[in-house]
Backbone as CSV, one residue per row, in Angstrom:
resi,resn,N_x,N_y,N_z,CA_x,CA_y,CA_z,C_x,C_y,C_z
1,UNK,0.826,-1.206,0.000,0.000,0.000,0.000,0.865,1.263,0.000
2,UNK,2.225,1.357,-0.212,2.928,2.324,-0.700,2.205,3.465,-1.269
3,UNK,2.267,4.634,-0.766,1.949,5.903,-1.001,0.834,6.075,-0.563
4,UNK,-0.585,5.220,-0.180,-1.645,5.441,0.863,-1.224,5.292,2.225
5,UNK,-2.373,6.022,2.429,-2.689,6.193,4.359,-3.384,4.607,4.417
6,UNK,-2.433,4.368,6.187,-3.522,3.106,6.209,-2.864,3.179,7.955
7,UNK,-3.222,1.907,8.397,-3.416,1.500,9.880,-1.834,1.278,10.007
8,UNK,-1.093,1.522,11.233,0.245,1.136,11.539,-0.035,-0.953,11.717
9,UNK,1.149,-1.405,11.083,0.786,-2.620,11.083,2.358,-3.634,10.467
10,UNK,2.293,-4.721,10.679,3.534,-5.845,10.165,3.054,-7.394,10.198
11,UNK,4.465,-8.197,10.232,4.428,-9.205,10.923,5.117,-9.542,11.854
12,UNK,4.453,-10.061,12.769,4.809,-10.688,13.792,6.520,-11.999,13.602
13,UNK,7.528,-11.637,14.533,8.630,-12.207,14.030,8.259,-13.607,15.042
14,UNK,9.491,-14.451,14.494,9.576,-15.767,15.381,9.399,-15.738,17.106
15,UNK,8.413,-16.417,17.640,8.236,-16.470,18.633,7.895,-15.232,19.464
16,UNK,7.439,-14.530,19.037,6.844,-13.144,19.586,5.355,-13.309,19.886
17,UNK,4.988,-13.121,20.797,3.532,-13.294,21.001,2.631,-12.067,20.178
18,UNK,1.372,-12.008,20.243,0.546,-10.752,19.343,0.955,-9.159,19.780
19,UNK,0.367,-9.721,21.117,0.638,-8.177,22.067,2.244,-7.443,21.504
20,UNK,3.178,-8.012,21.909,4.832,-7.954,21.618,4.955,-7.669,20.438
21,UNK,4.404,-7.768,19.381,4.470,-7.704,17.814,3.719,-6.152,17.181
22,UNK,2.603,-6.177,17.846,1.436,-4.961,17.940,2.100,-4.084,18.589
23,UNK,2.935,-3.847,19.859,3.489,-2.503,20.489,4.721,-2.859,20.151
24,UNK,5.597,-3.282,19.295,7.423,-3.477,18.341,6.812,-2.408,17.259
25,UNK,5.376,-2.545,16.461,5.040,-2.285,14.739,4.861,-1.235,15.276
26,UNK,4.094,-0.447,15.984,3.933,0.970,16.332,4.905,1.949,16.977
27,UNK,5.820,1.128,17.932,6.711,2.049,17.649,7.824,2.225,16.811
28,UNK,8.077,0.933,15.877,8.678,1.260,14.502,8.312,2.059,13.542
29,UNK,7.152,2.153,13.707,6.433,3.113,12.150,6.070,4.244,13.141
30,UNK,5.880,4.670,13.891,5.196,5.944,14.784,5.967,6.014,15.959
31,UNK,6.951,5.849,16.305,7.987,6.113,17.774,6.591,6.309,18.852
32,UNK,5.591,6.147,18.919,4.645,5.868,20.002,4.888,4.736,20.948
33,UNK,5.006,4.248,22.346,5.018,3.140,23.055,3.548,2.951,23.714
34,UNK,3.555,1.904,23.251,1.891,1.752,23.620,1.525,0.303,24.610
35,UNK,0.486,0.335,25.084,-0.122,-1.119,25.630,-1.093,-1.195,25.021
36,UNK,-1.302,-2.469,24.642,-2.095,-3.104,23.835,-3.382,-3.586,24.668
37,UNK,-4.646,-3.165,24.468,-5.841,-3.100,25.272,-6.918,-3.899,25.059
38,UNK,-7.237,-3.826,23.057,-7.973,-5.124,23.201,-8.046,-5.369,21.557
39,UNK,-8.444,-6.273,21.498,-8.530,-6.668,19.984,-10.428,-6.044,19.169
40,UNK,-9.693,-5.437,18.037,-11.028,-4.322,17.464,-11.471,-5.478,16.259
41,UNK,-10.960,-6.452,15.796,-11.442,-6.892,14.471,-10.128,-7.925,13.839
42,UNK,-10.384,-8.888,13.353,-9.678,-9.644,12.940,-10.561,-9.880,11.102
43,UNK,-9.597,-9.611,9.975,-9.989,-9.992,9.018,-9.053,-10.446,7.863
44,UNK,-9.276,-10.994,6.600,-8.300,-11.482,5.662,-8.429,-10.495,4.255
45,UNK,-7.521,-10.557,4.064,-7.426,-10.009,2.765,-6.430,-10.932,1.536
46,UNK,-6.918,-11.063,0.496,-6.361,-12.213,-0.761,-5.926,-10.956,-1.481
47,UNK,-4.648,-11.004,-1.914,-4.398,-10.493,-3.047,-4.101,-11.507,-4.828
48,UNK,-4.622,-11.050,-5.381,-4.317,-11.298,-6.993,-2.679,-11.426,-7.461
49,UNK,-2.141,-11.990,-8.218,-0.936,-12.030,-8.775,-0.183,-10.962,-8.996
50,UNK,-0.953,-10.041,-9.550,-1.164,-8.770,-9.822,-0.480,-8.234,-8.766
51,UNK,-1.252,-8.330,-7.479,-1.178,-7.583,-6.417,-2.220,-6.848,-5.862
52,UNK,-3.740,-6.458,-6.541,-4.327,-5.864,-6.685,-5.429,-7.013,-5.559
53,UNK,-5.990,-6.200,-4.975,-6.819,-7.152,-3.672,-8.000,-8.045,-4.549
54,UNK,-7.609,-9.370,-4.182,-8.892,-10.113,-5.329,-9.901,-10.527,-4.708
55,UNK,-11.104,-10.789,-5.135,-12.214,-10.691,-4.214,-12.734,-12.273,-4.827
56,UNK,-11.384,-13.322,-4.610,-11.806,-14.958,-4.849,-11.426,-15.655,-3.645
57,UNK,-10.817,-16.985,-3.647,-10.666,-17.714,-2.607,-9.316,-17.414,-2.504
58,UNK,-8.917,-18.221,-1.465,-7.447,-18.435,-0.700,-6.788,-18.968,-1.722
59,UNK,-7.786,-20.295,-2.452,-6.615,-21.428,-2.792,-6.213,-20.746,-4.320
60,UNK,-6.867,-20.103,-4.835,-6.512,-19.105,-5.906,-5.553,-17.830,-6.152
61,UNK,-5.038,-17.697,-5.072,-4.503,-16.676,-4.956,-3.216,-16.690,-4.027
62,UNK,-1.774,-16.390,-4.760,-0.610,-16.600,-4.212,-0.343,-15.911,-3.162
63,UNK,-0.920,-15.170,-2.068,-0.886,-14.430,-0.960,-2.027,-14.138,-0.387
64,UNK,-2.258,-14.770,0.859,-3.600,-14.330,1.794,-3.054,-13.927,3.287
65,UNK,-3.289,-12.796,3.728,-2.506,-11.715,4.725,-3.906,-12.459,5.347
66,UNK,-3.819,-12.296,7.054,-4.875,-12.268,8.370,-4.012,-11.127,8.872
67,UNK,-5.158,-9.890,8.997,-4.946,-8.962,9.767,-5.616,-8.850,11.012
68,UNK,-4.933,-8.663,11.929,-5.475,-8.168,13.582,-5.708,-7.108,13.774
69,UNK,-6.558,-6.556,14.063,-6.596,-4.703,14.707,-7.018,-4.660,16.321
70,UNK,-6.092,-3.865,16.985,-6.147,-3.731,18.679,-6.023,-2.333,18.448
71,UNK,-6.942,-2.429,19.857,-6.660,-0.669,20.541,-5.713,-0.731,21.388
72,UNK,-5.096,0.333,21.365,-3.836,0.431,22.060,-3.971,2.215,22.764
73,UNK,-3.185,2.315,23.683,-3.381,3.218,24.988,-2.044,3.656,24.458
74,UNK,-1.873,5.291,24.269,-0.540,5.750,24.096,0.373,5.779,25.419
75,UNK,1.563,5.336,25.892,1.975,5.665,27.135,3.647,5.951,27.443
76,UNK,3.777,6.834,25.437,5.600,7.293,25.859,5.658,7.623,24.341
77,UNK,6.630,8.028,24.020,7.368,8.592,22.803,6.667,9.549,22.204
78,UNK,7.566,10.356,21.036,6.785,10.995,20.120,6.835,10.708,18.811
79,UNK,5.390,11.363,18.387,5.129,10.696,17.174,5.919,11.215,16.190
80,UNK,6.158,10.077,15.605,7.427,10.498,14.374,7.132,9.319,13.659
81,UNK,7.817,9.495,12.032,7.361,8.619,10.857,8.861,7.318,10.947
82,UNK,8.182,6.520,10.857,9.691,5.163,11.232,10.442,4.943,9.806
83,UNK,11.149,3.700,9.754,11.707,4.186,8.497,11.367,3.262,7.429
84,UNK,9.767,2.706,7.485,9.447,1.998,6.601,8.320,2.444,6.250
85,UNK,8.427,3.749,6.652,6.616,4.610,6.596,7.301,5.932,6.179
86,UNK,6.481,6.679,5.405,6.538,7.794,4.524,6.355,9.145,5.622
87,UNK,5.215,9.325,6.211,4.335,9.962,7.291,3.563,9.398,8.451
88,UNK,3.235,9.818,9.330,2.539,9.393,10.476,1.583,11.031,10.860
89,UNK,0.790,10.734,11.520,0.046,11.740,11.819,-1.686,11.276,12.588
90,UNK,-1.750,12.074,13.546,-2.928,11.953,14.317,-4.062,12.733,13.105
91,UNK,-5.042,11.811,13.186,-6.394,12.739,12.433,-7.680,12.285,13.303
92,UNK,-8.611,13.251,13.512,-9.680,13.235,14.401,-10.477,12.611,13.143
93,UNK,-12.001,12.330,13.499,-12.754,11.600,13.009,-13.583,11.939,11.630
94,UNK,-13.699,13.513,12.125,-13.730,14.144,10.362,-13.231,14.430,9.667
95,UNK,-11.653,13.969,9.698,-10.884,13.926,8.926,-10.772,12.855,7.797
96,UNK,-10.703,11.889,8.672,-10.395,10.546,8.126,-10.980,10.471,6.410
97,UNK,-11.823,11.032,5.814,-12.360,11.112,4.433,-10.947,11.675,3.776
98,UNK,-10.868,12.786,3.937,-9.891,13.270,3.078,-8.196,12.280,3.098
99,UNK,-8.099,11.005,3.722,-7.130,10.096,3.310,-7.019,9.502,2.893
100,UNK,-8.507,8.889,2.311,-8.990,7.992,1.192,-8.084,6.773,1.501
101,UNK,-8.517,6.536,2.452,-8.232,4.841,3.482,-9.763,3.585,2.595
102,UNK,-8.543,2.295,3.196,-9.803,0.920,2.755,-11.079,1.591,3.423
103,UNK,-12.159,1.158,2.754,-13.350,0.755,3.217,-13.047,0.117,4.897
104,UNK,-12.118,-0.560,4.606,-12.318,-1.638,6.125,-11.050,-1.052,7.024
105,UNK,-10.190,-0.231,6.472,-9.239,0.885,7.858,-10.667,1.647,8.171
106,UNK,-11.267,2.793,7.390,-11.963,3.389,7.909,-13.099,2.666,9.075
107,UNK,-13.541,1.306,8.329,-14.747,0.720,9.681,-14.028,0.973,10.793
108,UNK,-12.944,-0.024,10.880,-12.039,-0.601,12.167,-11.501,0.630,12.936
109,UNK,-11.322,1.996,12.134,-11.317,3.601,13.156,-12.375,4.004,13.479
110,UNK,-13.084,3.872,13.011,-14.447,3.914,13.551,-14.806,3.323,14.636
111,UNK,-15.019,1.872,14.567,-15.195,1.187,15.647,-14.268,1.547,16.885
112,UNK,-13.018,1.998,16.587,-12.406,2.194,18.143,-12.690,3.539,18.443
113,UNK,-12.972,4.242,17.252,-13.176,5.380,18.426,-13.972,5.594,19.039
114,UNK,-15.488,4.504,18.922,-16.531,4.468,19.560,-16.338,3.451,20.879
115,UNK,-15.441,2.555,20.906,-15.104,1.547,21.930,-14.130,3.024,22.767
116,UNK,-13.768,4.190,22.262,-12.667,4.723,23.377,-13.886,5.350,23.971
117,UNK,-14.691,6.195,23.027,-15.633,7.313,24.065,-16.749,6.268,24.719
118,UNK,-17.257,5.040,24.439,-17.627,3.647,25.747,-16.604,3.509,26.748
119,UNK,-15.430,3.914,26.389,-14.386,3.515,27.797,-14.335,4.870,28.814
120,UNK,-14.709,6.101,28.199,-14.952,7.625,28.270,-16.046,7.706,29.414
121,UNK,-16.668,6.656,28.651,-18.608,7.099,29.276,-18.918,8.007,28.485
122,UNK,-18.192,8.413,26.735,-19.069,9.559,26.473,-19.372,9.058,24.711
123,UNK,-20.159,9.972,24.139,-20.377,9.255,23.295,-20.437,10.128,21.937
């Protein structure tokens, strides 16, 4: 996804548990240190040969990613762009249009920011 906005994210290395993998990727791409709070959505994505996201099966297609999404609690560093990321940057909720993010980054920000102002009490 080179040159779009999208969710801070990787893979998980040998023997690293989720949590450990989820607060390593964020503060590699965003110098943020975070704790990892709860899991927002788990989904797959198939890409095409191409590369281009294909909307067939697994067994058709030479790469199928499982993505995790967690909320995470900021609790140290500053935000800065890592060195496998272009930019980093905080955007409030009416923003988020003008980054022309997936269909499914935008749900999954959505959904947490409604799970933060439930953790708020506000809504």
């Amino acid at each position: 996804m080179r040159g779009e906005w999208s969710i801070p994210g990787g893979t998980l290395e040998l023997g690293e548990r989720v949590e450990q993998g989820v607060a390593r990727e964020l503060l590699e791409e965003t110098g943020m240190g975070v704790r990892v709070l709860e899991l927002i959505e788990v989904f797959d994505r198939i890409y095409a040969a191409d590369g281009a996201i294909a909307e067939r099966a697994a067994a058709e297609s030479p790469l199928s990613l499982r993505h995790a999404d967690y909320l995470c609690e900021r609790i140290g560093g500053e935000l800065r762009a890592g060195s496998d990321v272009t930019d980093v940057m905080f955007a409030r909720e009416d923003e988020l249009g003008s980054y022309h993010l997936t269909e499914t980054a935008t749900r999954i920000l959505k959904k947490a920011l409604l799970w933060i102002a439930a953790r708020r009490g506000t809504s």
